[in-house]
N, C-alpha and C positions, 0 to 999 in steps of 0.2 A: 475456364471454369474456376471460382475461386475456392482456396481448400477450406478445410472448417474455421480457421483464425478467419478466413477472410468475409465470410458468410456470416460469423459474431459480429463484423465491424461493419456487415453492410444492416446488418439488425441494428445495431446502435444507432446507427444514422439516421433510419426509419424506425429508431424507438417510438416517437410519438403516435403515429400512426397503427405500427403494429400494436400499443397498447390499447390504442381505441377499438381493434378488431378483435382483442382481445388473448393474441397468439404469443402476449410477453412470457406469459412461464413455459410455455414450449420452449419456447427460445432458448429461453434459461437452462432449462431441464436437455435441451439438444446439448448446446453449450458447452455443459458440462458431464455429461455424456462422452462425448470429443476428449474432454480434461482428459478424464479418465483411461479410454482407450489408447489415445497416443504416448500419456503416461506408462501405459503397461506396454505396450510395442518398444518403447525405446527404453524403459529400463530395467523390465527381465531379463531382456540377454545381458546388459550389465552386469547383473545382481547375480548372475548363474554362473559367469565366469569370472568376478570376483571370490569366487568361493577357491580357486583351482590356485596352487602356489606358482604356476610357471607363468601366469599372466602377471602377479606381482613381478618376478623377478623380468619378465619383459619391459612392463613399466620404468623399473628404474633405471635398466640398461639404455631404454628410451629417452628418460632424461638425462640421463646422466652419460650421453656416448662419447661427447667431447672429455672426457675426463677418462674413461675407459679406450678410448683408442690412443690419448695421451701415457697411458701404461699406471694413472693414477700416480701421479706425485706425489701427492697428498701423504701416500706411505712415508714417504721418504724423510717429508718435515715432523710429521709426526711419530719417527723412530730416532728423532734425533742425531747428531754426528755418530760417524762409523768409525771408532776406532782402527789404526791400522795396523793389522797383526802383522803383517810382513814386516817392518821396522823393528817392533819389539823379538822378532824370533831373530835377528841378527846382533842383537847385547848379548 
């Protein structure tokens, strides 16, 4: 059974014909219809827990794992060399 993308593309195909019968703004107006609904299915639960700080902070952990199970280097270059206090407490 084909889902609604597939039913637009069997329309298209039998444009000509659906347009002589007369059922092209249905089509249309189904069509989008479809737009709309699968739009709102698949991007309110987005849009609702974008709102929540802990899904942010999952995101980045997400991308960013290989560098968070690596212990983040990155501190390291960007705190620059570590002076060694154990040498100077021995002058």
């Amino acid at each position: 059974m084909p889902t609604g993308w597939g039913m637009l593309m069997i329309a298209q195909a039998l444009k000509p014909w659906i347009r002589r019968g007369g059922f092209w703004g249905s089509v249309r107006t189904l069509a989008r219809g479809y737009e709309i609904i699968m739009g709102l299915l698949l991007f309110t639960p987005i849009a609702f827990l974008a709102w929540f700080p802990f899904v942010s902070e999952f995101q980045t952990r997400m991308l960013f794992n290989q560098a968070f199970s690596r212990g983040l280097q990155i501190s390291r270059i960007l705190g620059g060399p570590k002076k060694d206090r154990s040498s100077s407490n021995k002058e």
